[in-house]
GUDO-461906 format. One record per residue: y negated, x negated, z negated of N, C-alpha, C, O in turn. Coordinates in steps of 0.2 Angstrom, whole numbers, plus 5000, padded with zeros to 4 digits. Atoms other than C-alpha are relative to their C-alpha. Example, Ala and Ser with C-alpha at 12.3 -4.5 7.8 and 13.67 -1.06 7.14 Angstrom:
2
500649965000502249384961499449965000499549914997;500650045001500549324964499550044997498950014996;
END
This chain:
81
499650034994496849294964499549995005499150045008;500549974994495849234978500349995009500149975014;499749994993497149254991499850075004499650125001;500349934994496649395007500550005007500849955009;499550004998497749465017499750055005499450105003;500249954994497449555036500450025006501050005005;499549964995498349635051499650035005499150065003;500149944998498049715064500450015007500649965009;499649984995499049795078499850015007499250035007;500150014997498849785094499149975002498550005004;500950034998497249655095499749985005500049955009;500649994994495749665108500450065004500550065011;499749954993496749825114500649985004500750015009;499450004995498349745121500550024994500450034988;499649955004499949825115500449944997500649944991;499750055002500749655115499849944996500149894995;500350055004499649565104499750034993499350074991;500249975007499649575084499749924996499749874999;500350045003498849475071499950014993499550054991;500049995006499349455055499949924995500249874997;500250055004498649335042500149994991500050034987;499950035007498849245025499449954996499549894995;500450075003497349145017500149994994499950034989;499650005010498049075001499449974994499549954988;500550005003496249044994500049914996499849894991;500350065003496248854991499549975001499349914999;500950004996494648844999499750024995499150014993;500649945005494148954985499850065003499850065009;500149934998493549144985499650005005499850045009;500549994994491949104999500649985005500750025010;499550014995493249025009500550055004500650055010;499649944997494449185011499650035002499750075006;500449904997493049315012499749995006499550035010;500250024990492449205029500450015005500350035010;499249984995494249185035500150095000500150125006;500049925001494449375031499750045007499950075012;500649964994492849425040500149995005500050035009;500250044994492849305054500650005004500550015010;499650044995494249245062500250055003499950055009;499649944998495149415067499450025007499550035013;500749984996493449455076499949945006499749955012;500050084995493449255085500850015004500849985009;499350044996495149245091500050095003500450095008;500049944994494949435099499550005005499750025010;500550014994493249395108500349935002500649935008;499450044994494149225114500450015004500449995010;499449964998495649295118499650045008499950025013;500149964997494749425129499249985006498950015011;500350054995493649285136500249975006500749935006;499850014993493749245155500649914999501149895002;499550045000494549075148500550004998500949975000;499349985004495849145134500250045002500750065000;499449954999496549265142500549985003500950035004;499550014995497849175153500149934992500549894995;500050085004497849015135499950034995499450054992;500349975009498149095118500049934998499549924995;500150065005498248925111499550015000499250044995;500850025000496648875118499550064997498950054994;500349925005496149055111499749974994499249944993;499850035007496649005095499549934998498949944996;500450054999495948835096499250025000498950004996;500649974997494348905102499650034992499350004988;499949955006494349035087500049954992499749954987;500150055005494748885075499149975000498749984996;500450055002493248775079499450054998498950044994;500849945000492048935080500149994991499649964988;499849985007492948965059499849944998499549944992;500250075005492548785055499349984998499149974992;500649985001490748805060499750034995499350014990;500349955007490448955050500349984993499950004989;499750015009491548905033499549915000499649874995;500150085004490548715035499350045000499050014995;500749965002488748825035500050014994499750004990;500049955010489248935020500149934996499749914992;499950025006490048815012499449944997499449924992;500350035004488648695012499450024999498949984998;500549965002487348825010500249994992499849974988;499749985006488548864994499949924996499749924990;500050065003488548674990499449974995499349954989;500850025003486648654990499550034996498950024995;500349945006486348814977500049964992499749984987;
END
């Protein structure tokens, strides 16, 4: 199976902020173990960034484009093996 599955409770330290996630691996297994590792980590340093902290969208948003960067490096590092 190469779905991944993460949480965490209270993120970047606020009590009212959780993060709980589903990546259903149709990207394929590199594709979750990036989402996995990375986004939980981008969307808290965003978030906790002088511009996301008053903009979870733009948080989010933020945190997506960083996620597309890194899964479009791996994956065409992984493309060109």
């Amino acid at each position: 199976m190469e779905d991944e599955v993460a949480y965490e409770l209270q993120l970047a330290g606020r009590p009212d902020w959780h993060y709980f996630a589903v990546f259903d691996g149709h990207g394929g297994r590199l594709c979750c173990t990036l989402l996995h590792k990375h986004l939980r980590e981008l969307l808290a340093k965003n978030l906790t960034s002088d511009k996301g902290k008053d903009n979870i969208l733009g948080a989010l948003g933020d945190a997506v484009t960083e996620m597309t960067a890194i899964l479009e490096n791996h994956m065409g590092q992984k493309a060109m093996e």
